[in-house]
KOLLO-418627 format. One record per atom (N, C-alpha, C): x, y, z; residue in one letter. Coordinates in pm, 1 decimal, padded with zeros to 6 digits. Atoms other than C-alpha are relative to their C-alpha. Layout:
@x:X&y:Y&z:Z&rest:A
...
# end
This chain:
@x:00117.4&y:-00002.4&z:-00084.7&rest:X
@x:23881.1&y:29355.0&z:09405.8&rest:X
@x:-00050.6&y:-00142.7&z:00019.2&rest:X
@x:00025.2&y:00115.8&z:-00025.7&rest:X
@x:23768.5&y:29055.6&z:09565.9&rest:X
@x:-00159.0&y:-00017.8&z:00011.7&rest:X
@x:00202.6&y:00039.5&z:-00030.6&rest:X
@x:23368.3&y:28904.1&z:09525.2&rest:X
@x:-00015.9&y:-00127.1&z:00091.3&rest:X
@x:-00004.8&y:00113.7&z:-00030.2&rest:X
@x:23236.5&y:28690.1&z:09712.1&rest:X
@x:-00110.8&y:-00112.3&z:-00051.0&rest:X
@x:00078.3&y:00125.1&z:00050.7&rest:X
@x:23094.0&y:28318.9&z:09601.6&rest:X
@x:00022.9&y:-00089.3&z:00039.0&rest:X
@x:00015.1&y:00110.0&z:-00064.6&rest:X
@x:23013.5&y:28011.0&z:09636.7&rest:X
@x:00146.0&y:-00129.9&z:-00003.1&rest:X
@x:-00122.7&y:00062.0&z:00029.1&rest:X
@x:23325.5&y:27782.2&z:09678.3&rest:X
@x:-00044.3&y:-00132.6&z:00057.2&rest:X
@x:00036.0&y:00092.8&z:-00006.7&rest:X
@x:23160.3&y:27481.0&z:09775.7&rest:X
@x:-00213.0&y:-00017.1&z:00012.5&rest:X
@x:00148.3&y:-00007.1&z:-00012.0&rest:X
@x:22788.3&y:27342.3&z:09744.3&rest:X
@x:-00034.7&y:-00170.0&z:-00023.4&rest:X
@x:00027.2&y:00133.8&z:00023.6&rest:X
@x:22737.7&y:26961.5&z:09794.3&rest:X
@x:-00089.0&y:-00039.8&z:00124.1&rest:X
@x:00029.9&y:00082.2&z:-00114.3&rest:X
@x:22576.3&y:26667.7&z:09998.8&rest:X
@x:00116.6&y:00002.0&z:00092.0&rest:X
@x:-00171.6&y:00080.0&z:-00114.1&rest:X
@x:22823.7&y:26590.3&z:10321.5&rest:X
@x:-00081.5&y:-00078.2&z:00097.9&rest:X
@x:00043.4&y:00099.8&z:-00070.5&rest:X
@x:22541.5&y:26361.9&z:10460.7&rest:X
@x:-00136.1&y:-00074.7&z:-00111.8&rest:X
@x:00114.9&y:00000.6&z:00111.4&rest:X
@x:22346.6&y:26178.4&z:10205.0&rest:X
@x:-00058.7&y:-00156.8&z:00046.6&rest:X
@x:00082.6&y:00100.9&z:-00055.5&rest:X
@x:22078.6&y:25892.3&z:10292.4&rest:X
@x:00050.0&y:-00068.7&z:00156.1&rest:X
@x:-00042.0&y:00072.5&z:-00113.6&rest:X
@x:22179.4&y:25840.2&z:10644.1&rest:X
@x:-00096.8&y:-00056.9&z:00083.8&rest:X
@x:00124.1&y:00099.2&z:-00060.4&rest:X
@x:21940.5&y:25565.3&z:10830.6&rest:X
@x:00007.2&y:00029.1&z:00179.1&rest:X
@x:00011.2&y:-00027.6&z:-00140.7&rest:X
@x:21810.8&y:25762.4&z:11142.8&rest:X
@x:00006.9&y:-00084.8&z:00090.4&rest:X
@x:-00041.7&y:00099.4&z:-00115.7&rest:X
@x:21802.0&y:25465.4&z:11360.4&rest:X
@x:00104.0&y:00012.2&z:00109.5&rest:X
@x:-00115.9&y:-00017.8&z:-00099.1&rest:X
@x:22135.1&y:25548.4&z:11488.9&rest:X
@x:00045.6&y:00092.6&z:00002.4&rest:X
@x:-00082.1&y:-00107.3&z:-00023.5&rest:X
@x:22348.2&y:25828.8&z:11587.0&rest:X
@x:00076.9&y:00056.4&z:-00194.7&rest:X
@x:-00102.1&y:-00010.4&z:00133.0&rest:X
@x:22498.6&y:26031.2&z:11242.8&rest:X
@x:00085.7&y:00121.8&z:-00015.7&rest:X
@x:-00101.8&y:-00070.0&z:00018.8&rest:X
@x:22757.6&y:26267.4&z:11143.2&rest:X
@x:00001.6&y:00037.8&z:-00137.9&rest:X
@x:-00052.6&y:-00023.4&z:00149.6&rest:X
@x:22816.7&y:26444.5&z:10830.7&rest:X
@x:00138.1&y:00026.4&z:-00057.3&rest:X
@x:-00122.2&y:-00030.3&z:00012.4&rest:X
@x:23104.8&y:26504.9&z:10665.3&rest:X
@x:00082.9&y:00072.9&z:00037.6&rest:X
@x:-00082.5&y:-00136.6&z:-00090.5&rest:X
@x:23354.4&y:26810.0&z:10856.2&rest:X
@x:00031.2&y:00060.8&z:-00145.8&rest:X
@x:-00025.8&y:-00088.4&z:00089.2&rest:X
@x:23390.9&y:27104.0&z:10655.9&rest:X
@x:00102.7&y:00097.8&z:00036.1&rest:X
@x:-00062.8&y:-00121.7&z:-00070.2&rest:X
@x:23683.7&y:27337.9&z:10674.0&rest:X
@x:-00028.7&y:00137.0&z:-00018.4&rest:X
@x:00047.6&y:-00123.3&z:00023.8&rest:X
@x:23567.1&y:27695.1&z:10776.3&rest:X
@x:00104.9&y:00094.0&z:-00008.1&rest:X
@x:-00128.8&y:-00071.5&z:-00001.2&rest:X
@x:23937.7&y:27840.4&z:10778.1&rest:X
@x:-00009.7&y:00106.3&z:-00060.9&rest:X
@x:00036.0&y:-00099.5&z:00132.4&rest:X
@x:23883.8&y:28069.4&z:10487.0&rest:X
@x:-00099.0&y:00045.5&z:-00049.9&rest:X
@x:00103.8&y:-00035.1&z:00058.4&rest:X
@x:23520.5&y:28119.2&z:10456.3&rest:X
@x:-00038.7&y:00075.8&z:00074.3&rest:X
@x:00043.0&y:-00118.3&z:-00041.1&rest:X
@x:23284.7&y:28361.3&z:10525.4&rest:X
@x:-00101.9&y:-00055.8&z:00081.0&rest:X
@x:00119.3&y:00050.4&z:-00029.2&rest:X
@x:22937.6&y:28176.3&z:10605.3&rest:X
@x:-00012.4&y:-00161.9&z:-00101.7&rest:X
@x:00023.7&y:00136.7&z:-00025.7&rest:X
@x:22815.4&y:27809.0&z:10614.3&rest:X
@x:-00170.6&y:-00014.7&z:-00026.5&rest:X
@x:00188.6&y:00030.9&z:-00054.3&rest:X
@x:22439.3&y:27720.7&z:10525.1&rest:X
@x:-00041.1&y:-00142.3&z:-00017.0&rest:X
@x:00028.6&y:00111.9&z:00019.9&rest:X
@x:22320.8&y:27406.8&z:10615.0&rest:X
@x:-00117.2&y:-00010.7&z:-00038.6&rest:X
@x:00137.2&y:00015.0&z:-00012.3&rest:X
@x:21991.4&y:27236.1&z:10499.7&rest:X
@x:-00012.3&y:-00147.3&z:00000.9&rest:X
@x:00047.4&y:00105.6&z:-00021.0&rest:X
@x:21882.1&y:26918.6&z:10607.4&rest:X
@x:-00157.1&y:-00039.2&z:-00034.4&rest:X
@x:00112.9&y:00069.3&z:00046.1&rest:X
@x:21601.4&y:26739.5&z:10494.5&rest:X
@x:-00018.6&y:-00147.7&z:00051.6&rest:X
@x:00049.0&y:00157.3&z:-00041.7&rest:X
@x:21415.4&y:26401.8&z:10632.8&rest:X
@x:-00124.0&y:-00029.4&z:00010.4&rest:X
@x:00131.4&y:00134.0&z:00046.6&rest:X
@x:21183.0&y:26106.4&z:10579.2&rest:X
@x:-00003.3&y:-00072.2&z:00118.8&rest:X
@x:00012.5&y:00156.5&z:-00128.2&rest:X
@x:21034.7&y:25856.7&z:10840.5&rest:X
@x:-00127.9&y:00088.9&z:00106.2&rest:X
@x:00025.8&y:-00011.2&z:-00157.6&rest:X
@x:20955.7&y:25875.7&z:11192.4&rest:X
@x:00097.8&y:00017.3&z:00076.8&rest:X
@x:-00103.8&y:00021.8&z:-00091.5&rest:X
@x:21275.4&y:25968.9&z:11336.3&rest:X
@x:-00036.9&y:00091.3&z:00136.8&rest:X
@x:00004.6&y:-00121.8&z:-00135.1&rest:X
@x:21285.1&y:26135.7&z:11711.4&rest:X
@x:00165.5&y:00009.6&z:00040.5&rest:X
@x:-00076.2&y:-00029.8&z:-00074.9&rest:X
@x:21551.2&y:26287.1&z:11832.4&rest:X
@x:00075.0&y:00157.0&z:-00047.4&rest:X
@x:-00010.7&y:-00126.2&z:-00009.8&rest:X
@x:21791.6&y:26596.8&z:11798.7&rest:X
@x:00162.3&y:-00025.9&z:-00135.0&rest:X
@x:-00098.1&y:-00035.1&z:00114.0&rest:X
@x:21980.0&y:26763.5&z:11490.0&rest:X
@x:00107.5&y:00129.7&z:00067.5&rest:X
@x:-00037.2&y:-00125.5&z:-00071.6&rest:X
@x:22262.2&y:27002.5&z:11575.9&rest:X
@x:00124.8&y:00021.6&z:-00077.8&rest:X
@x:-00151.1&y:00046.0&z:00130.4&rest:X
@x:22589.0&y:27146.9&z:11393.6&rest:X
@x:00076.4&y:00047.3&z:00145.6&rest:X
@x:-00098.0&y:-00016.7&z:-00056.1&rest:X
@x:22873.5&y:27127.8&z:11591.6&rest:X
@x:00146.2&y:00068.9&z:-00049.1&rest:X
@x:-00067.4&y:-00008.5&z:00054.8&rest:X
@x:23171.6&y:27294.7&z:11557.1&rest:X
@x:00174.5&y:00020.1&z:00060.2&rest:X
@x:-00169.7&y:00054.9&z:-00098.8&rest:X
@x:23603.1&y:27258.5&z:11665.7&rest:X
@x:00103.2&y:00152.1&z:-00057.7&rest:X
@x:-00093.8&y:-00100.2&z:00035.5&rest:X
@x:23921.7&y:27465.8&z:11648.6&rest:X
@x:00120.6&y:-00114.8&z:00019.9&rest:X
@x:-00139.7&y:00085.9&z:00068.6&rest:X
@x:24153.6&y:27155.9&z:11602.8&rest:X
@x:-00072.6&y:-00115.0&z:-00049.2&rest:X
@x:00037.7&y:00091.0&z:00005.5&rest:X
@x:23933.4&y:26913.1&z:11494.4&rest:X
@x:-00027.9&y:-00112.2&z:00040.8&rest:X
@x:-00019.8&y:00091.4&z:-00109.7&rest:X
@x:23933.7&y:26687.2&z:11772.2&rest:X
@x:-00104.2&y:-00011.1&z:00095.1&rest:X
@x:00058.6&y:-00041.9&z:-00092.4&rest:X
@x:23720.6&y:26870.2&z:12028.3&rest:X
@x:-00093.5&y:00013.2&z:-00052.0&rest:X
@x:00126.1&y:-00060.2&z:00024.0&rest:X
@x:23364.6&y:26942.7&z:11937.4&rest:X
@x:-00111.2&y:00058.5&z:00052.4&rest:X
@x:00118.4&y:-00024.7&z:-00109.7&rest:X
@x:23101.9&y:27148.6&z:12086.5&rest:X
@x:-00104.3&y:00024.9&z:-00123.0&rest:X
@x:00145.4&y:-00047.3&z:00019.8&rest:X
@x:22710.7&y:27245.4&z:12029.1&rest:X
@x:00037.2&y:00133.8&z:-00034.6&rest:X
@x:-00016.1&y:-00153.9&z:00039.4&rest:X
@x:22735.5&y:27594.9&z:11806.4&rest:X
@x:-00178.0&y:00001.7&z:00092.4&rest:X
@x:00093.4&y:-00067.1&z:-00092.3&rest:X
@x:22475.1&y:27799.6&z:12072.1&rest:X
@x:-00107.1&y:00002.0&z:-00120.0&rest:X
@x:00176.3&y:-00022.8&z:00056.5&rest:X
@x:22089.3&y:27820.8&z:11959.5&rest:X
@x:-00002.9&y:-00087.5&z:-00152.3&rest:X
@x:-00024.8&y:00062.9&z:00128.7&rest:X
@x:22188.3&y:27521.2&z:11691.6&rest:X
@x:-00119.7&y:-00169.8&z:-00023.4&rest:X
@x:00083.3&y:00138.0&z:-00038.5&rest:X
@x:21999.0&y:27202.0&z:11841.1&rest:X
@x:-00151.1&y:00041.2&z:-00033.3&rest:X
@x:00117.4&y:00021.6&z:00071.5&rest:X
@x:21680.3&y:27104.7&z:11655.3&rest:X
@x:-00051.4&y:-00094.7&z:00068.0&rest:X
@x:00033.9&y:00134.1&z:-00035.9&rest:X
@x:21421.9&y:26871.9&z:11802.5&rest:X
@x:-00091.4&y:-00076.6&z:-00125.4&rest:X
@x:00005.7&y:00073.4&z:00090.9&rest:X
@x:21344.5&y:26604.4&z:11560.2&rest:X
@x:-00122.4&y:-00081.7&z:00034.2&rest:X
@x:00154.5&y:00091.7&z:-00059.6&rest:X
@x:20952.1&y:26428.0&z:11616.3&rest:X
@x:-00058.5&y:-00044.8&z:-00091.7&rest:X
@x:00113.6&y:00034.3&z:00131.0&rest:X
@x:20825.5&y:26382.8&z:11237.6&rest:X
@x:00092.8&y:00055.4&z:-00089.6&rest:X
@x:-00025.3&y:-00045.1&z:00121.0&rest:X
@x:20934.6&y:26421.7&z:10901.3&rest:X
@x:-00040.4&y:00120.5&z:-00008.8&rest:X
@x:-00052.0&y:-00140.7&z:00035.0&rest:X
@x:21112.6&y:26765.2&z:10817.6&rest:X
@x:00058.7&y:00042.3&z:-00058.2&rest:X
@x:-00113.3&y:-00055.7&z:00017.0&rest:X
@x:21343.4&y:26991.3&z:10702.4&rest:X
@x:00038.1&y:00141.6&z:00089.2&rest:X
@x:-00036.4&y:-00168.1&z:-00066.7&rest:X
@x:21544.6&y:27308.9&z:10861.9&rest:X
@x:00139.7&y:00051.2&z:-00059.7&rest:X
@x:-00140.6&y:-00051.1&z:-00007.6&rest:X
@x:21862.0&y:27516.3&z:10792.7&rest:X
@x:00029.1&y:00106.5&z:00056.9&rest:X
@x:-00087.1&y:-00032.9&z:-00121.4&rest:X
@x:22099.9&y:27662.9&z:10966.2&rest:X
@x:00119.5&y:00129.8&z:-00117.0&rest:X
@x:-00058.4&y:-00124.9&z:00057.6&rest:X
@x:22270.1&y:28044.7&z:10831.2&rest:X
@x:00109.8&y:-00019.3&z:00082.5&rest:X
@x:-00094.1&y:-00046.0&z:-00086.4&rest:X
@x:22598.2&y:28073.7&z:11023.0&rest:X
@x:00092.3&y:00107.8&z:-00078.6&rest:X
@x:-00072.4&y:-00100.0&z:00058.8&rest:X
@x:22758.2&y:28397.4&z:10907.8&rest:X
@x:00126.5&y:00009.0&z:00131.6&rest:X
@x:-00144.3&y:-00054.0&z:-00060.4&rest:X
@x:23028.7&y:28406.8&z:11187.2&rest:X
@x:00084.3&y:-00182.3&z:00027.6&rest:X
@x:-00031.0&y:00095.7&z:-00016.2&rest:X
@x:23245.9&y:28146.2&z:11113.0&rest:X
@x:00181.3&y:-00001.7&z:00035.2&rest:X
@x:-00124.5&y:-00009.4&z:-00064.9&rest:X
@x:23574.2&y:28188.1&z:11351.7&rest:X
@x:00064.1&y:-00120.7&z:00050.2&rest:X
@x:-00036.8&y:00111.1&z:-00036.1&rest:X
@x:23611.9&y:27843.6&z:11418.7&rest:X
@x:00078.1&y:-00074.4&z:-00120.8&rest:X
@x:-00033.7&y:00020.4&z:00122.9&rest:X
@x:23805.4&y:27628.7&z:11157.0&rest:X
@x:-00054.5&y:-00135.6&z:-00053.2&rest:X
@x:00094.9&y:00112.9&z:00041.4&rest:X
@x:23599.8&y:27304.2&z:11136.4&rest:X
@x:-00169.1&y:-00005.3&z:00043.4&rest:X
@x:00128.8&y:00010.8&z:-00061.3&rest:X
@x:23200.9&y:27218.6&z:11124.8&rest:X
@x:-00076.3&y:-00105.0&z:-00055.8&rest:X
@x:00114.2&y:00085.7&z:00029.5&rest:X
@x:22938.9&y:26968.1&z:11126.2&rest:X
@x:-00094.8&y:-00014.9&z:00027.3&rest:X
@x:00150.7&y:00014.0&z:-00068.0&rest:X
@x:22588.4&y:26845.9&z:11155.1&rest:X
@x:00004.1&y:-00164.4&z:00048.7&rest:X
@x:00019.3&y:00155.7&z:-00092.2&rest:X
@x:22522.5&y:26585.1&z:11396.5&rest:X
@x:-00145.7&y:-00014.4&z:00009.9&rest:X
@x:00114.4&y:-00004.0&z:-00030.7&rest:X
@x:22215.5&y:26394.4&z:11443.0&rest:X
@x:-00009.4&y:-00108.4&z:00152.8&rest:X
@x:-00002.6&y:00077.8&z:-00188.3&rest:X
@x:22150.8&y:26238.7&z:11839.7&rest:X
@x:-00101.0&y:-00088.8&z:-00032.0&rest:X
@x:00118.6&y:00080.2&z:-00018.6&rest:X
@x:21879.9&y:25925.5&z:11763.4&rest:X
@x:-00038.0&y:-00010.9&z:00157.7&rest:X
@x:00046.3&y:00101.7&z:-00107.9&rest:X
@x:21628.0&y:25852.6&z:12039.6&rest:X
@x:-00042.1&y:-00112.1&z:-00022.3&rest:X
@x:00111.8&y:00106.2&z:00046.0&rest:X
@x:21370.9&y:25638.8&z:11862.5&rest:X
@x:00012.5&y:00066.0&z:-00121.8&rest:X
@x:00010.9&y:-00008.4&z:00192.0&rest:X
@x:21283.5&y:25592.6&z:11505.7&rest:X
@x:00023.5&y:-00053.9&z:-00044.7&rest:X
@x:-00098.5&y:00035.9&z:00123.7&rest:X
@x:21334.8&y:25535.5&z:11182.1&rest:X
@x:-00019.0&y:00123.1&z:-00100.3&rest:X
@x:00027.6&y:-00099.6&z:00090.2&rest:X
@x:21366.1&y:25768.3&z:10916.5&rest:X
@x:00128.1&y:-00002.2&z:-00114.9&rest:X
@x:-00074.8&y:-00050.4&z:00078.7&rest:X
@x:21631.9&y:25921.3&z:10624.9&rest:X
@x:00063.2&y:00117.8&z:00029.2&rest:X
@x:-00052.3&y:-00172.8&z:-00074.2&rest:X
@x:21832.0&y:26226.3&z:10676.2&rest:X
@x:00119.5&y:00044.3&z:-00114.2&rest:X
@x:-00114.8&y:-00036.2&z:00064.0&rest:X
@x:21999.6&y:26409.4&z:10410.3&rest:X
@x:00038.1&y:00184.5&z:00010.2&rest:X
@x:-00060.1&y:-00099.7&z:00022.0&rest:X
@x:22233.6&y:26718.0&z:10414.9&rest:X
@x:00072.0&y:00116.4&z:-00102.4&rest:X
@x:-00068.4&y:-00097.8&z:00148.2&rest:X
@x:22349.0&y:27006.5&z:10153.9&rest:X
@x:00089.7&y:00080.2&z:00074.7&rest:X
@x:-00091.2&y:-00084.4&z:-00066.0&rest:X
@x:22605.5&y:27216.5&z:10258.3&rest:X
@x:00016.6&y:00127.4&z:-00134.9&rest:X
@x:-00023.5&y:-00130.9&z:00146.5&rest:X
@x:22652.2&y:27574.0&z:10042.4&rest:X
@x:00114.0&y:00094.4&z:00100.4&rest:X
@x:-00117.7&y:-00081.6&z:-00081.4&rest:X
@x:22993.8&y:27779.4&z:10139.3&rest:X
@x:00016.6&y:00110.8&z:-00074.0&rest:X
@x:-00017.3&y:-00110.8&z:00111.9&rest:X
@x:23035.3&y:28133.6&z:10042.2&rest:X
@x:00204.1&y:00065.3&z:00078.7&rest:X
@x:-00135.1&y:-00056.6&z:-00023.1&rest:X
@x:23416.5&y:28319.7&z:10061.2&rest:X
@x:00010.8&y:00108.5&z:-00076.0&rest:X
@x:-00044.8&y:-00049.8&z:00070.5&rest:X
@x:23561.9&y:28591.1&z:09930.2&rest:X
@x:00095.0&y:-00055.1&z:-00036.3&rest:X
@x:-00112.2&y:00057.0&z:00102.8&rest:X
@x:23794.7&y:28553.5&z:09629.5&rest:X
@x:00058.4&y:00074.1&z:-00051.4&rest:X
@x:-00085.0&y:-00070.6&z:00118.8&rest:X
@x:23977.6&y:28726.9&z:09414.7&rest:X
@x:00005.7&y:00021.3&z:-00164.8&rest:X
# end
């Protein structure tokens, strides 16, 4: 009988200096079940948080109803239980600012 748990649970974006455009680390969703992101940030940053996600790693789009707008020190996360794609990330778009921006990532799967 297979349970399911957590098979990963780390940072994949840790102190990144809003000022500029950022990226977190790509996660492979090949084998999992659900994805929860949580971001957290410091400052004054403006602009937009969003997770993107690919099916060769190459290509990337906007996962639908994912884009955050970013105006003041926050946090948000992001549940994705349908994860048919096989790579994902959180992107952040700077307009203005400055700020901090860190990411947790928690992965659940079944196992065996």
């Amino acid at each position: 009988m297979s349970v399911r748990e957590n098979t990963f649970n780390a940072l994949v974006l840790t102190n990144g200096n809003m000022t500029g455009n950022l990226e977190s680390e790509v996660i492979d969703t090949s084998r999992v079940d659900s994805v929860v992101f949580y971001a957290k940030w410091t400052g004054s940053p403006v602009g937009t948080l969003k997770v993107q996600v690919s099916i060769d790693d190459i290509n990337y789009v906007d996962l639908d109803d994912s884009p955050v707008a970013v105006t003041e020190a926050g946090d948000f996360m992001w549940n994705i239980v349908d994860t048919n794609y096989d790579k994902i990330k959180v992107v952040y778009v700077a307009t203005s600012g400055s700020g901090t921006l860190n990411v947790q990532a928690n992965v659940k799967a079944e196992v065996d």
